[in-house]
Residue frames as qw, qx, qy, qz and C-alpha x, y, z in Angstrom:
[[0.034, -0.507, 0.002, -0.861, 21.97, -18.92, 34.76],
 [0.633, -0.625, -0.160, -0.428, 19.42, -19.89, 37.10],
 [0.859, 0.079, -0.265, 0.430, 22.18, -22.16, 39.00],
 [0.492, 0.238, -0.193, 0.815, 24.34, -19.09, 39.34],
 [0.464, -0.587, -0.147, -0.647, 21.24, -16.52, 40.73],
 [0.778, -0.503, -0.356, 0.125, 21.08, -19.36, 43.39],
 [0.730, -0.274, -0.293, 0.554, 24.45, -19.65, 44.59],
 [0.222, 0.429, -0.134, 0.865, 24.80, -15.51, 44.50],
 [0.563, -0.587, -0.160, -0.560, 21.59, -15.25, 46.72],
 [0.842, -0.380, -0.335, 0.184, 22.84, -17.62, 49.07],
 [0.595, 0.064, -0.194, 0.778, 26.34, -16.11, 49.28],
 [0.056, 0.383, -0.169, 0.907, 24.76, -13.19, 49.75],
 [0.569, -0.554, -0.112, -0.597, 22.41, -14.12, 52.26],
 [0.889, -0.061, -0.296, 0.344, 25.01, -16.18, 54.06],
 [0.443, 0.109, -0.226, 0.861, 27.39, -13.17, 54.55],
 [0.198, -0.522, 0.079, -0.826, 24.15, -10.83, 55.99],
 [0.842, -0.379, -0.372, -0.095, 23.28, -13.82, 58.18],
 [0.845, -0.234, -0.312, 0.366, 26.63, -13.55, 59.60],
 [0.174, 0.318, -0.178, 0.915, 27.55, -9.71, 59.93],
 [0.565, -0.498, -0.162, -0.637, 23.61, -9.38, 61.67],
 [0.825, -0.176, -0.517, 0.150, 24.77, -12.39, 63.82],
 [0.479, -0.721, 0.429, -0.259, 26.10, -11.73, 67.71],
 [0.321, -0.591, 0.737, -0.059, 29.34, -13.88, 67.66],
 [0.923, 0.282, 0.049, -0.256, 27.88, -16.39, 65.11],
 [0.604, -0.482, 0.576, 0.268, 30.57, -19.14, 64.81],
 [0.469, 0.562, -0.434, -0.525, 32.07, -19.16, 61.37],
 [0.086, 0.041, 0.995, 0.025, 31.39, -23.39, 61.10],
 [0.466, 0.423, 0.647, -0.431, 28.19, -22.09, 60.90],
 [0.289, 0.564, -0.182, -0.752, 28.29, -20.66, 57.37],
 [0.293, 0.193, -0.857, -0.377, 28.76, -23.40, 55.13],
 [0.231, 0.272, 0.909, -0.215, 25.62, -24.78, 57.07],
 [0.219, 0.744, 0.270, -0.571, 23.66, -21.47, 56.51],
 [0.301, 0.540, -0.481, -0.621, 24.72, -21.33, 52.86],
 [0.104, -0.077, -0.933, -0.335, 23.57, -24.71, 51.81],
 [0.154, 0.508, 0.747, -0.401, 20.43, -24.47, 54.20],
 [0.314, 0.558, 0.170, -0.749, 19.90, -21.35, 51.55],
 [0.242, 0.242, -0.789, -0.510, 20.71, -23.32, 48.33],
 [0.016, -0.237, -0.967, 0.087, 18.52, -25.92, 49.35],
 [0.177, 0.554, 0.587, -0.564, 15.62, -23.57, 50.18],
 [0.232, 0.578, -0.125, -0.772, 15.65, -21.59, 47.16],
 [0.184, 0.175, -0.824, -0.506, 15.66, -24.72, 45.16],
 [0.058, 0.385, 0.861, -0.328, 12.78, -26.11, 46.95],
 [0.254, 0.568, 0.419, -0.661, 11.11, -22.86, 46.44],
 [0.330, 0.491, -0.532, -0.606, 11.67, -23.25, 42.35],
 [0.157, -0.160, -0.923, -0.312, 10.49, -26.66, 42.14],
 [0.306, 0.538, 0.597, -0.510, 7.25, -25.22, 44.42],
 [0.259, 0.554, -0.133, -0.780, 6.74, -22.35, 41.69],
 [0.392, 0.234, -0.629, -0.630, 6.67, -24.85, 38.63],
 [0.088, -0.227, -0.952, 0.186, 4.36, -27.49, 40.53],
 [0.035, 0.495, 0.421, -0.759, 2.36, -24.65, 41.01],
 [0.318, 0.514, -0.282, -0.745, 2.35, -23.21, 37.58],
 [0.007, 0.156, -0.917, -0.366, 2.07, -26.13, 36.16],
 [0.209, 0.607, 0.736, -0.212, -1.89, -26.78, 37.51],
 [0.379, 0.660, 0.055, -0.646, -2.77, -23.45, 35.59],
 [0.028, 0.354, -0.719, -0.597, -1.15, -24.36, 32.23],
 [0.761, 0.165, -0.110, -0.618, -3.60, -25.78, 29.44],
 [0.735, -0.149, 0.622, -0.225, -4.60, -29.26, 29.32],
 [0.712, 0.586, 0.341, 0.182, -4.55, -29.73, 25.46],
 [0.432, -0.069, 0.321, 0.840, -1.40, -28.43, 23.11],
 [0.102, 0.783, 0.181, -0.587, -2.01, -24.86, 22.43],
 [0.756, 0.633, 0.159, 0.053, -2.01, -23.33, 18.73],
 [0.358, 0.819, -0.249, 0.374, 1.01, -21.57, 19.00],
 [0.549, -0.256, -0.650, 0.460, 3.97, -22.43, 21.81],
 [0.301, -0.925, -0.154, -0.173, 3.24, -20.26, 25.27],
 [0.188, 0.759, -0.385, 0.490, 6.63, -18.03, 25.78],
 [0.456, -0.539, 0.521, -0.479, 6.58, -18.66, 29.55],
 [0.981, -0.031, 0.180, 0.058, 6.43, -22.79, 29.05],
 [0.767, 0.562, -0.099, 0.292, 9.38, -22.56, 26.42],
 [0.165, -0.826, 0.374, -0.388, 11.07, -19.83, 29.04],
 [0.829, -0.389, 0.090, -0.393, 10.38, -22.25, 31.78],
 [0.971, 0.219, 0.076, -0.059, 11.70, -25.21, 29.91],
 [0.596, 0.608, -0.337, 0.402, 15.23, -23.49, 28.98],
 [0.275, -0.764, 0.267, -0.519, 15.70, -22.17, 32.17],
 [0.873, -0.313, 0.248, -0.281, 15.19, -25.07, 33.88],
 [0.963, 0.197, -0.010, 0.184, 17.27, -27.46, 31.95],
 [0.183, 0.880, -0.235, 0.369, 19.78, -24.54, 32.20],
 [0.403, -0.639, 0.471, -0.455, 20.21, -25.18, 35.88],
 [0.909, -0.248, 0.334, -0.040, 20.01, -28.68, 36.01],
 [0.797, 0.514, -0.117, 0.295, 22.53, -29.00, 33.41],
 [0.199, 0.570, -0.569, 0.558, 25.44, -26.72, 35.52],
 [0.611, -0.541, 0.404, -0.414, 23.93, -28.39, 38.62],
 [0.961, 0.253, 0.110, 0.026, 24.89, -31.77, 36.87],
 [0.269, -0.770, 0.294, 0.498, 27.97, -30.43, 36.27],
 [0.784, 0.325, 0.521, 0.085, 27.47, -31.02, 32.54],
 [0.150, -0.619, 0.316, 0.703, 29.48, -29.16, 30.06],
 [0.717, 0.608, 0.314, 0.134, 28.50, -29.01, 26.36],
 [0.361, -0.327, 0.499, 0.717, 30.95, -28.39, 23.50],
 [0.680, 0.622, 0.360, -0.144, 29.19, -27.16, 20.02],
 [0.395, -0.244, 0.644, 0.608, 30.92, -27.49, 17.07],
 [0.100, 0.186, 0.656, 0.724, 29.62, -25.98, 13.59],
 [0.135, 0.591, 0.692, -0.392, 26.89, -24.30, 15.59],
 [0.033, -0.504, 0.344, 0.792, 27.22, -21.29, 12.62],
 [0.083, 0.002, 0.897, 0.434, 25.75, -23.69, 10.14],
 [0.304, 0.432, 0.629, -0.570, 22.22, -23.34, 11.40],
 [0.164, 0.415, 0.477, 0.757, 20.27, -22.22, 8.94],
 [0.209, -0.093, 0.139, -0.964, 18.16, -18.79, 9.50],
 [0.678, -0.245, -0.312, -0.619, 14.90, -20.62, 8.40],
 [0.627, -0.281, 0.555, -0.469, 13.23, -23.13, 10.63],
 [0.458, 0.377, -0.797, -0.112, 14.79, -26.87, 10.13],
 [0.885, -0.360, 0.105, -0.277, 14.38, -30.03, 11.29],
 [0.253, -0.580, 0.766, -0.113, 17.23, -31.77, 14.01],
 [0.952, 0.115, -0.228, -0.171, 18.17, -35.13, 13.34],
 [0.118, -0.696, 0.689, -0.165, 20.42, -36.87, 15.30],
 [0.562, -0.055, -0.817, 0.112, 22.09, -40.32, 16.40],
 [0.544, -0.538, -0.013, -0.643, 20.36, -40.84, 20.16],
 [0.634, 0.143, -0.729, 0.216, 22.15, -42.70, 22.74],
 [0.192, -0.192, -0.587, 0.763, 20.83, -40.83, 26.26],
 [0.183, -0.744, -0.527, 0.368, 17.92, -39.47, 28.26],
 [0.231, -0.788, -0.065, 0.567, 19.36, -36.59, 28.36],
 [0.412, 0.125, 0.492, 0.757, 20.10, -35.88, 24.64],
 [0.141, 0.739, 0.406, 0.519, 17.17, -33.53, 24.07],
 [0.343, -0.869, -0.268, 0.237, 17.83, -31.59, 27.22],
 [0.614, -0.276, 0.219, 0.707, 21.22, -30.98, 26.22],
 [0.395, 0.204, 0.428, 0.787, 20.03, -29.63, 23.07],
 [0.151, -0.817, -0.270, -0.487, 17.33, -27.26, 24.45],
 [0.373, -0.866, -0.116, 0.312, 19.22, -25.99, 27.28],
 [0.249, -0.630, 0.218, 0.703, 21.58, -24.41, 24.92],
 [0.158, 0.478, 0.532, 0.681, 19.44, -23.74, 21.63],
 [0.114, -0.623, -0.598, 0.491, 18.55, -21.00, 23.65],
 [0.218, 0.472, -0.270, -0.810, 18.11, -18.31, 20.45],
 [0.424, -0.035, -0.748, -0.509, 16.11, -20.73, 18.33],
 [0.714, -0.049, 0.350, -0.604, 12.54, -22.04, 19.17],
 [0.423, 0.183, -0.836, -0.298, 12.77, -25.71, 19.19],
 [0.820, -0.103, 0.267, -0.496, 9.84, -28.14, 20.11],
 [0.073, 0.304, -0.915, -0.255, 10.65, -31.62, 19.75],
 [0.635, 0.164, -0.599, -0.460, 8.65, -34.64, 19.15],
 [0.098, -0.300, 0.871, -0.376, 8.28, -37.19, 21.79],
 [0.368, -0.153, -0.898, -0.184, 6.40, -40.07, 22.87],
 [0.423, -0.602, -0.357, -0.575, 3.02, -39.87, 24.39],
 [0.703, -0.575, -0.409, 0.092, 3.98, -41.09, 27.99],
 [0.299, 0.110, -0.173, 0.932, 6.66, -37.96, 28.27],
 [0.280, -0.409, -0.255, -0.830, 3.21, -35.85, 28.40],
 [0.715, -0.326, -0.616, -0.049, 1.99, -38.31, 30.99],
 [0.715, -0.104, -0.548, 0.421, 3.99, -36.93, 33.54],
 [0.255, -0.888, -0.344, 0.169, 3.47, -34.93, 36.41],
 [0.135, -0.903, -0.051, 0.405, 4.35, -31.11, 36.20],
 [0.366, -0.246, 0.687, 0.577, 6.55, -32.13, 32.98],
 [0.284, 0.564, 0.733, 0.254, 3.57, -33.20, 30.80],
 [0.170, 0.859, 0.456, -0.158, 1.98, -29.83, 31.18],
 [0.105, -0.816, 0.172, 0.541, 4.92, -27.94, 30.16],
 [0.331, -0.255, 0.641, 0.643, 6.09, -29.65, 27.58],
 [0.247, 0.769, 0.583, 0.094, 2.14, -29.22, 25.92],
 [0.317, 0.822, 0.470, -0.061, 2.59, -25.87, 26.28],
 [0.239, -0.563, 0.537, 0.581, 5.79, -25.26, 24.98],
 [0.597, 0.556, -0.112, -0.567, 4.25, -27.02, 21.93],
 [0.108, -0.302, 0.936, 0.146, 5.82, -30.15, 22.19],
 [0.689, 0.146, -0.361, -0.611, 4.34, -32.59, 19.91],
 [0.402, -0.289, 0.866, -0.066, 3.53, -36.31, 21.33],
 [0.526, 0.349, -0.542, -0.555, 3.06, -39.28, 18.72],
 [0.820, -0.110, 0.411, -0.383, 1.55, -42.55, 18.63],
 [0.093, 0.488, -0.776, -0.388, 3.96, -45.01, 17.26],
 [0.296, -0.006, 0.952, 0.073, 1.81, -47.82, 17.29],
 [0.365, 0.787, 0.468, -0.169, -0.99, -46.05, 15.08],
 [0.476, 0.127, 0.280, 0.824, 0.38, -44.88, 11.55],
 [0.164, 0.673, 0.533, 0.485, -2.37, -42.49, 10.98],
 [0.353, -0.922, -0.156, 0.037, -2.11, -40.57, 14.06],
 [0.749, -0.254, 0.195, 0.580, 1.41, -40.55, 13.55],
 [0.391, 0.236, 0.449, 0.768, 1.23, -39.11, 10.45],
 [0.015, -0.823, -0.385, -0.417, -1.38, -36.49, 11.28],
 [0.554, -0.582, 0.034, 0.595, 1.71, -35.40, 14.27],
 [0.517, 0.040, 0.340, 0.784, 3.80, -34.87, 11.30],
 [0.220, 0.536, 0.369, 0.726, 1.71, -32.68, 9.53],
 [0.280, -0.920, -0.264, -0.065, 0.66, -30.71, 12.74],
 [0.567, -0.331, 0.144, 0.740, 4.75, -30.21, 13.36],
 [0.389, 0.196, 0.380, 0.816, 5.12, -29.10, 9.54],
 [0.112, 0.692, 0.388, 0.598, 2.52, -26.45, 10.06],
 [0.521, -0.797, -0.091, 0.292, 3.61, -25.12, 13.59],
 [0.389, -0.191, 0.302, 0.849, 7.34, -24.61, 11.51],
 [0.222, 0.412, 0.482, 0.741, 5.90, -22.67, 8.94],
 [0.260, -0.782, -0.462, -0.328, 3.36, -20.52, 11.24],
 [0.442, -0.894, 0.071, -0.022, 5.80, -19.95, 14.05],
 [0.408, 0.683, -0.568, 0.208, 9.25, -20.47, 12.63],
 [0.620, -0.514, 0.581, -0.116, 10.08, -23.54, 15.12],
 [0.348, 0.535, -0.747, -0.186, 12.35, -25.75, 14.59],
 [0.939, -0.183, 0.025, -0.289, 11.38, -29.72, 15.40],
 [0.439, -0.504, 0.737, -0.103, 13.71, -32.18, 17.20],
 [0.870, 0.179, -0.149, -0.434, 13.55, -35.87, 15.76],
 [0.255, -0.445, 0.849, 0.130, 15.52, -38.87, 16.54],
 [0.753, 0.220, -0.538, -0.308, 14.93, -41.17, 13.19],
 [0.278, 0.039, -0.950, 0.141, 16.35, -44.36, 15.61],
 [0.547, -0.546, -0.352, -0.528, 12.59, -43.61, 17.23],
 [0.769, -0.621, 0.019, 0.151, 14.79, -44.84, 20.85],
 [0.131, -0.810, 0.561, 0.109, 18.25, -44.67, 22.49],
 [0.773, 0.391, -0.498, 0.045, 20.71, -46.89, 21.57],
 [0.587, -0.796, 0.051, -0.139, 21.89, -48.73, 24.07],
 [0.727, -0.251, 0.320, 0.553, 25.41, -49.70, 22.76],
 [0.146, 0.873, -0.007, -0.466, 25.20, -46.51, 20.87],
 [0.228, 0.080, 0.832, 0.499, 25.72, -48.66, 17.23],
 [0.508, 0.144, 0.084, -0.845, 22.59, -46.81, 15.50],
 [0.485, 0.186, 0.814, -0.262, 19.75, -48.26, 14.76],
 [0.210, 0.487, 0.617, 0.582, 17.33, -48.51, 11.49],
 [0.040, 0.167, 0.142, -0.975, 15.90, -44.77, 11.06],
 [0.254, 0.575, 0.730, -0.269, 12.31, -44.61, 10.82],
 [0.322, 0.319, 0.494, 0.742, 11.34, -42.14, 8.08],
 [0.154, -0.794, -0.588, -0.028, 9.19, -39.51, 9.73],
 [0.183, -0.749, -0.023, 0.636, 11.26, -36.78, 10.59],
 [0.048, -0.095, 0.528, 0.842, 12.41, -36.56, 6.38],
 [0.107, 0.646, 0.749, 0.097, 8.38, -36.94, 5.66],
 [0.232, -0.802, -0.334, 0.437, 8.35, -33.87, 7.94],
 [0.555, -0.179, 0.350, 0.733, 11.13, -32.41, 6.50],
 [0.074, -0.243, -0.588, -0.768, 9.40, -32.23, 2.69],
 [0.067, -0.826, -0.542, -0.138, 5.50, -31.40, 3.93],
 [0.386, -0.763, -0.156, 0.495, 7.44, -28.53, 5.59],
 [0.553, 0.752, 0.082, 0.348, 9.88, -27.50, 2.99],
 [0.299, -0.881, 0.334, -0.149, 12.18, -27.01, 5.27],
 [0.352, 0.650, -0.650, 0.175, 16.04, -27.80, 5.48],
 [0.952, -0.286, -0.101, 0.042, 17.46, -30.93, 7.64],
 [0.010, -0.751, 0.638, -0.170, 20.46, -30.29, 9.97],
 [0.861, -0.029, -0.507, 0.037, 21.99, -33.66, 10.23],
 [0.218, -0.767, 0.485, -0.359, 23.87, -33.74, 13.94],
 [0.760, -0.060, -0.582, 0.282, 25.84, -36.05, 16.09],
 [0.400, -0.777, 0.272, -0.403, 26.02, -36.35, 19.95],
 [0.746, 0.176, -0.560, 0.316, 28.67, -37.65, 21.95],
 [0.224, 0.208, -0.676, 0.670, 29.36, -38.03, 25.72],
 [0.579, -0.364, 0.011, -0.730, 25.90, -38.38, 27.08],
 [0.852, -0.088, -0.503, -0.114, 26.06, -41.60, 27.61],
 [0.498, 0.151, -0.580, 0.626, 28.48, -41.00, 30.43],
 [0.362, -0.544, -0.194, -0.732, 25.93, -38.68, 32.09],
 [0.846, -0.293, -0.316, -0.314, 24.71, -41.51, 34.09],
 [0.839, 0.274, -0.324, 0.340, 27.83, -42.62, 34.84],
 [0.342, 0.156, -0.367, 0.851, 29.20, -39.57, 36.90],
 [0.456, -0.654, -0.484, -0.361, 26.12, -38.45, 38.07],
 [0.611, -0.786, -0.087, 0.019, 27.44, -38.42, 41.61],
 [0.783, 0.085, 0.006, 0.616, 31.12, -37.31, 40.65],
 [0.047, -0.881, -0.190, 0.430, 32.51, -34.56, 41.27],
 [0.396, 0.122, 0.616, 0.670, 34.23, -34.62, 37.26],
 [0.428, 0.444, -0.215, -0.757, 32.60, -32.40, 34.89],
 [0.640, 0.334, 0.692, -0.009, 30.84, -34.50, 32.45],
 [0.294, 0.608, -0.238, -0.698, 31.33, -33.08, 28.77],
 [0.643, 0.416, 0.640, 0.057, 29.70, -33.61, 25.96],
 [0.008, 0.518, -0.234, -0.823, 29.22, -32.35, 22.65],
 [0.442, 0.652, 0.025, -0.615, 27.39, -30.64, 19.72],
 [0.077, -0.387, 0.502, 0.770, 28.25, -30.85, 16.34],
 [0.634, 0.581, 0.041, -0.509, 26.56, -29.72, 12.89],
 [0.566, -0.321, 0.579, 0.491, 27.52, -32.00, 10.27],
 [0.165, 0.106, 0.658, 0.727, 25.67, -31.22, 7.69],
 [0.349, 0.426, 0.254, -0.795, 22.57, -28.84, 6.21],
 [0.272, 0.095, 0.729, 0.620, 20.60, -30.16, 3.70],
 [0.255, 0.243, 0.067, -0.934, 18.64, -27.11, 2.11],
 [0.711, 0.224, 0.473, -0.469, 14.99, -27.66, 1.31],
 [0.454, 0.659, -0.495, -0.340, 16.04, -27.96, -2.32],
 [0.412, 0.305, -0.831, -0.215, 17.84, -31.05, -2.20],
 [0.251, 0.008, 0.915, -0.316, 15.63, -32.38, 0.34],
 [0.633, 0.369, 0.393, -0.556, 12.97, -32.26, -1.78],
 [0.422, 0.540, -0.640, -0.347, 14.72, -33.93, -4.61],
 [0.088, 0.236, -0.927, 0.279, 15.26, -36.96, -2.43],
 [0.630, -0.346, -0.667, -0.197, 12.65, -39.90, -1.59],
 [0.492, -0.670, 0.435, -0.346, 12.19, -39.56, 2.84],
 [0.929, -0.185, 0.178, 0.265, 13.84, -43.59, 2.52],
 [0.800, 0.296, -0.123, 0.508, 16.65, -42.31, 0.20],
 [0.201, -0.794, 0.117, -0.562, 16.72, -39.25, 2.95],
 [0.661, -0.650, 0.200, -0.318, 16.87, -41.48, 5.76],
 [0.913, 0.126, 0.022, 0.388, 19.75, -44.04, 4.23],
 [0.537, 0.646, -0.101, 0.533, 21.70, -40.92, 3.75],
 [0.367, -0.721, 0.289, -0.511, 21.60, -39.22, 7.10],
 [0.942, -0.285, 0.174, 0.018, 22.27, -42.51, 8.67],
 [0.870, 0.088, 0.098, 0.476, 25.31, -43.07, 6.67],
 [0.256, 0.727, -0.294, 0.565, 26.75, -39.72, 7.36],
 [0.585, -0.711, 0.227, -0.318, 26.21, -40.37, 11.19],
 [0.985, 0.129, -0.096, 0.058, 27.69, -43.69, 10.28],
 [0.793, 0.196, -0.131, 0.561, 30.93, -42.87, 9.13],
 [0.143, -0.686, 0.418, -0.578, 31.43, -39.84, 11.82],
 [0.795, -0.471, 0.232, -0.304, 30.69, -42.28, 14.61],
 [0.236, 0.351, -0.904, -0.064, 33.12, -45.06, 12.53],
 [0.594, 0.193, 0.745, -0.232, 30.33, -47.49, 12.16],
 [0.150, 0.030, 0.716, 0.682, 29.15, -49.11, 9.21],
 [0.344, 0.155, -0.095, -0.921, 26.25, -47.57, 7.12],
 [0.474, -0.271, -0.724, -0.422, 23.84, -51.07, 6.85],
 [0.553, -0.388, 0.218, -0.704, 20.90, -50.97, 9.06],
 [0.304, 0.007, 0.930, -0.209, 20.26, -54.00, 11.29],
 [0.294, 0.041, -0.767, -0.569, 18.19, -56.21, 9.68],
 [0.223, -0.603, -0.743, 0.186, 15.47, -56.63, 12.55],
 [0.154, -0.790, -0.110, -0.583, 13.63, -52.96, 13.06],
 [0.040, 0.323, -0.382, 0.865, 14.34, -50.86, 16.14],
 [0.360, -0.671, -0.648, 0.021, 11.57, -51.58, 18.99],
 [0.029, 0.719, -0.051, 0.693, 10.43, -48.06, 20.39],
 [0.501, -0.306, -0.619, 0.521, 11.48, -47.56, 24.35],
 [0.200, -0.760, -0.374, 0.492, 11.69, -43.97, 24.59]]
């Protein structure tokens, strides 16, 4: 959306540039229409540098609309400026209540993908602590309510979890999680870590099992002028019910081996843990 705004302003501030103009050579337009794309993006990355020094310094109780806004918006545009293209498949499945994403995790760019077009559902994800670190990012993604964990400290870990499972229940959000705790880089999963099904049950709340595909190419075309498509898909909901029937290891064997045998890999975990990257 934001993407499109641009390129209408320009076009339209290109074509009063050149009717106001005394004999303006038409070689000039395509200069004057990028010189406005360029400016207007400049002046959006000024605005969220900007906003970003006001924003709190500490994760707020509840997310703040205008971070979460911010956040879609943003990812919105860089995603058609990318010329990325998402495909969802079985997006219908959702459930109404507030669930927690699980996915397989092979790209950077897997959670953008999925918050620039969960754009009717509040989702906060999970993320490591040096995502928060970062200039004019960190502060938004606090106060969107993103949650950052310490993997190398169970206790603080585990007191994430339970600040997630009462943000879902108080404000109906829904929590990202990649169980492989990093990407894959030969996108073979890894061993799933057991914290997003913990979440899962302290929440009482349902587990959408998903799979992405085609991010990994992302990188790849970056400076192509190809589309780049990727895609969604729901395979499975499991309602709080049977997730609370279920151990969070015999939770996290299953989800793995459904991702498994969509992806056409086998369902045993490597036999050395996952080291966390990102």
């Amino acid at each position: 959306m934001l993407n499109v705004i641009f390129l209408i302003f320009s076009t339209i501030g290109c074509g009063v540039s050149y009717l106001l103009s005394d004999g303006l050579s038409p070689w000039w337009i395509l200069p004057i229409w990028l010189g406005l794309y360029v400016g207007l993006t400049l002046l959006w990355v000024l605005f969220l540098v900007v906003s970003s020094l006001f924003l709190p310094r500490k994760t707020p109780e509840k997310p703040i609309p205008f971070c979460s806004g911010t956040i879609r918006f943003g990812l919105d545009w860089l995603l058609s400026l990318l010329g990325i293209r998402v495909r969802w498949i079985g997006r219908e499945k959702l459930p109404d209540e507030p669930c927690v994403i699980v996915s397989n995790h092979i790209s950077g760019f897997d959670p953008m993908i999925l918050l620039g077009t969960m754009r009717s559902r509040k989702l906060v994800y999970i993320s490591k602590e040096s995502n928060f670190r970062i200039p004019v990012v960190g502060p938004f993604l606090r106060g969107a309510c993103f949650l950052s964990i310490d993997r190398e400290n169970a206790l603080r870990a585990m007191r994430t979890l339970g600040t997630a499972g009462d943000k879902m229940k108080q404000y109906g959000v829904d929590v990202g999680i990649y169980p492989e705790g990093t990407r894959s880089r030969t996108g073979k999963l890894l061993r799933f870590k057991k914290g997003a099904f913990v979440l899962a049950q302290r929440a009482n709340a349902p587990i959408v099992i998903l799979v992405t595909r085609g991010t990994e190419n992302i990188t790849k075309k970056i400076l192509s002028p190809r589309l780049v498509r990727t895609e969604l898909e729901v395979l499975e909901v499991m309602n709080a019910e049977t997730v609370q029937s279920m151990t969070a290891d015999e939770l996290a064997s299953y989800t793995r081996a459904v991702l498994a045998r969509e992806l056409g890999q086998t369902a045993d975990e490597p036999k050395e843990p996952s080291h966390a990257e990102d």
